[in-house]
Each structure stands twice: as structure tokens, then as C-alpha cells.
KEPANU-210305 format. One line per field, with one value per atom (N, C-alpha, C, O): z, y, x. Coordinates in nm, 2 decimals, padded with zeros to 4 digits. Example, Ala and Ser with C-alpha at 12.3 -4.5 7.8 and 13.67 -1.06 7.14 Angstrom:
up = c(00.78, 00.78, 00.78, 00.85, 00.71, 00.71, 00.79, 00.80);
north = c(-00.57, -00.45, -00.33, -00.33, -00.22, -00.11, 00.00, 00.11);
east = c(01.32, 01.23, 01.32, 01.42, 01.28, 01.37, 01.29, 01.34);
This chain:
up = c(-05.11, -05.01, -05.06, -04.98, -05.21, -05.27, -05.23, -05.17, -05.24, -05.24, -05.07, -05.03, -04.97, -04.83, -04.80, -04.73, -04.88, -04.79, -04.93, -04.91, -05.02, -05.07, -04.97, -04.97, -04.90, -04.82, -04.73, -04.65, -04.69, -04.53, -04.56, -04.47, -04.70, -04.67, -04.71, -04.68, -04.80, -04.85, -04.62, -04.56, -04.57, -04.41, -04.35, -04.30, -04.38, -04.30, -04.36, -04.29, -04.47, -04.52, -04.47, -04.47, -04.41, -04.39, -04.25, -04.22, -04.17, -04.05, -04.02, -03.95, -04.06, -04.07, -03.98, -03.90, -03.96, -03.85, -03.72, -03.62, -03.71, -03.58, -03.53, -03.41, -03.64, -03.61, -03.54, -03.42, -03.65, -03.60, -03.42, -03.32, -03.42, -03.25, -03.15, -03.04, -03.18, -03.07, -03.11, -03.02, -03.20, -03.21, -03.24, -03.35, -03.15, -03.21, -03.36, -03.44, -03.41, -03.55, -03.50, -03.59, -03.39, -03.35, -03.34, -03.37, -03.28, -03.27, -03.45, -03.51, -03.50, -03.60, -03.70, -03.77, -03.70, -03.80, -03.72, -03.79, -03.63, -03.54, -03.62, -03.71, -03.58, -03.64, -03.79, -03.82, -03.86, -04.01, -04.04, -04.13, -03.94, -04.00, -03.95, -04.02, -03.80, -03.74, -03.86, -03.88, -03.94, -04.06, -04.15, -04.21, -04.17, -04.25, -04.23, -04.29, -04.08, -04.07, -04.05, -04.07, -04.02, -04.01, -03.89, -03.85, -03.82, -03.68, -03.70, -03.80, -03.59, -03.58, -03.62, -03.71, -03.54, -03.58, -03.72, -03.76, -03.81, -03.94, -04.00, -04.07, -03.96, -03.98, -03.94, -04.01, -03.84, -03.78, -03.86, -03.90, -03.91, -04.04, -04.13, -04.13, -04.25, -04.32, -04.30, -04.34, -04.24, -04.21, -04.21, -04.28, -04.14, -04.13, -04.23, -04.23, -04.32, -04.50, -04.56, -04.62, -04.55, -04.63, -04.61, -04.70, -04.45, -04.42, -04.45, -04.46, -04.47, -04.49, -04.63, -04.63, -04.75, -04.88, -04.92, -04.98, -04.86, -04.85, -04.85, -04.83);
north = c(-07.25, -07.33, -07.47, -07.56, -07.48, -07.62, -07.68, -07.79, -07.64, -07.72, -07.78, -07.89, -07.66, -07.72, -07.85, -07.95, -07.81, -07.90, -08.10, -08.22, -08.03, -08.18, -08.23, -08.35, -08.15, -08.22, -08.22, -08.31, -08.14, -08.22, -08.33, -08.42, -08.38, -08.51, -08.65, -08.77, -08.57, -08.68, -08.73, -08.84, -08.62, -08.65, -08.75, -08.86, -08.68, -08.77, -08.93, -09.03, -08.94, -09.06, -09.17, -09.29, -09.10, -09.16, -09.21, -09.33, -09.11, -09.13, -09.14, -09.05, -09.22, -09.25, -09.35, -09.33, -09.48, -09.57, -09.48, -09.51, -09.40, -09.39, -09.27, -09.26, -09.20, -09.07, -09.19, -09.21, -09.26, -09.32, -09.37, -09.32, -09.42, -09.45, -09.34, -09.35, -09.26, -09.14, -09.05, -09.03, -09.02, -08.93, -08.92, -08.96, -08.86, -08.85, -08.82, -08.80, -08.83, -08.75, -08.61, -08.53, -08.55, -08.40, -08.30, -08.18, -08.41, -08.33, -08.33, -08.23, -08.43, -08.46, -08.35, -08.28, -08.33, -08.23, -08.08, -07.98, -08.06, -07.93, -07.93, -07.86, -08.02, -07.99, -07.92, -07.83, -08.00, -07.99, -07.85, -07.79, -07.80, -07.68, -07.57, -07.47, -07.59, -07.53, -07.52, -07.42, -07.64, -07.64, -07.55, -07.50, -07.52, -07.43, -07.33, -07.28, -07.28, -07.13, -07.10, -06.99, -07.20, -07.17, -07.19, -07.30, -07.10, -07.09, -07.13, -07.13, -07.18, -07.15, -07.02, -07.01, -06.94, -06.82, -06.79, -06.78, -06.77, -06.76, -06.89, -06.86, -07.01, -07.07, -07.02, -07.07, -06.93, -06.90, -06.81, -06.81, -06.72, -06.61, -06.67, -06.65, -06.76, -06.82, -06.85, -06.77, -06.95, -07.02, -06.91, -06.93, -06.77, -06.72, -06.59, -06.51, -06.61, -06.52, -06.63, -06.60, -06.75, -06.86, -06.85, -06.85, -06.83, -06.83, -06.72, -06.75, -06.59, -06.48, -06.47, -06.41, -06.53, -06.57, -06.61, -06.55, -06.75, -06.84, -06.82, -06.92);
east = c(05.05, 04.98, 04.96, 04.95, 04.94, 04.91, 05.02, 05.00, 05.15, 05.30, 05.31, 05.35, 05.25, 05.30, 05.18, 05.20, 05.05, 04.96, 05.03, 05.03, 05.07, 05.14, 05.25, 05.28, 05.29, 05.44, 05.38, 05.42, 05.27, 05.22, 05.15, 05.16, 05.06, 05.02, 05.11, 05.10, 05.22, 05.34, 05.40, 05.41, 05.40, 05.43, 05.32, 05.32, 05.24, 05.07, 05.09, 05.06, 05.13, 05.10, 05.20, 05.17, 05.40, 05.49, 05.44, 05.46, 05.37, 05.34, 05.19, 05.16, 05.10, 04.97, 04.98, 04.90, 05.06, 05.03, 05.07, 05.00, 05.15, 05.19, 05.09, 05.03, 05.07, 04.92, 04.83, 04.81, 04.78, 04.61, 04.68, 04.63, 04.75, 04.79, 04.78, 04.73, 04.82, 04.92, 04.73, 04.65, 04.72, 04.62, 04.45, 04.41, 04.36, 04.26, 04.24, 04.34, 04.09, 04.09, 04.05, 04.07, 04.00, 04.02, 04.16, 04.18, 04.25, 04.39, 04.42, 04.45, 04.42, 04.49, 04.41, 04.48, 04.30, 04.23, 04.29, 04.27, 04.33, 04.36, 04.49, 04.52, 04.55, 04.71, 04.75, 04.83, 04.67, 04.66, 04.62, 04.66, 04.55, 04.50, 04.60, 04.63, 04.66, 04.75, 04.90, 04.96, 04.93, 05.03, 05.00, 05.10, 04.90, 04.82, 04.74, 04.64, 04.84, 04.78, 04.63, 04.58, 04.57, 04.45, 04.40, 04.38, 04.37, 04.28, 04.14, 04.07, 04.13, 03.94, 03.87, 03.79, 03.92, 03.85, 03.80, 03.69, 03.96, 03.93, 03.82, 03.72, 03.84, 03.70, 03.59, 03.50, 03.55, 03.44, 03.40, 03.28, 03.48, 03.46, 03.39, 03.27, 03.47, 03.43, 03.30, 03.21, 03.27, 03.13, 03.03, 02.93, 03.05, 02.95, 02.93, 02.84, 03.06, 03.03, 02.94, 02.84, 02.97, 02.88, 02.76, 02.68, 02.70, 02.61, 02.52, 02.40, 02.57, 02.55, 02.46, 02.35, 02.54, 02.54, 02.41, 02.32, 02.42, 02.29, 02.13, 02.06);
């Protein structure tokens, strides 16, 4: 997972002028997480083991 999120930000960085244009920072944090397999949901999990914890 370390290796893809380095090539997704070596990508973010080639294309950072044309992101900030074309995209919110909501889509753009959606996306990122979408490259990385990560749903909301499974955040919704998370948050609420943390919370659990606490």
C-alpha cells in the first residue's frame, strides 16, 4: 500500500495545477481514498473502533 500511495502522490504532484482547477478538495480527498480502496464505510468503522476505545 506504501508503494501505490508513493505513485499516487508522485501523480498528484505531476498534476496538482490541473487538480486544484478541475477539482474540489472534497472530490480530490474522495478520489485518493477511492485509489486506495477505501470506502466511506470502512471509515465509518474505523472512527467508531476509535471511538469505542476512548
Amino acid at each position: 500500500m506504501a508503494e501505490r500511495l508513493k505513485a499516487l502522490l508522485a501523480i498528484g504532484r505531476e498534476r496538482a495545477c490541473w487538480w486544484s482547477t478541475q477539482l474540489t478538495a472534497h472530490e480530490s480527498v474522495k478520489g485518493v481514498l477511492t485509489a486506495l480502496n477505501i470506502d466511506e464505510s470502512t471509515i465509518r468503522l474505523k472512527r467508531q473502533r476509535l471511538l469505542k476505545r476512548a
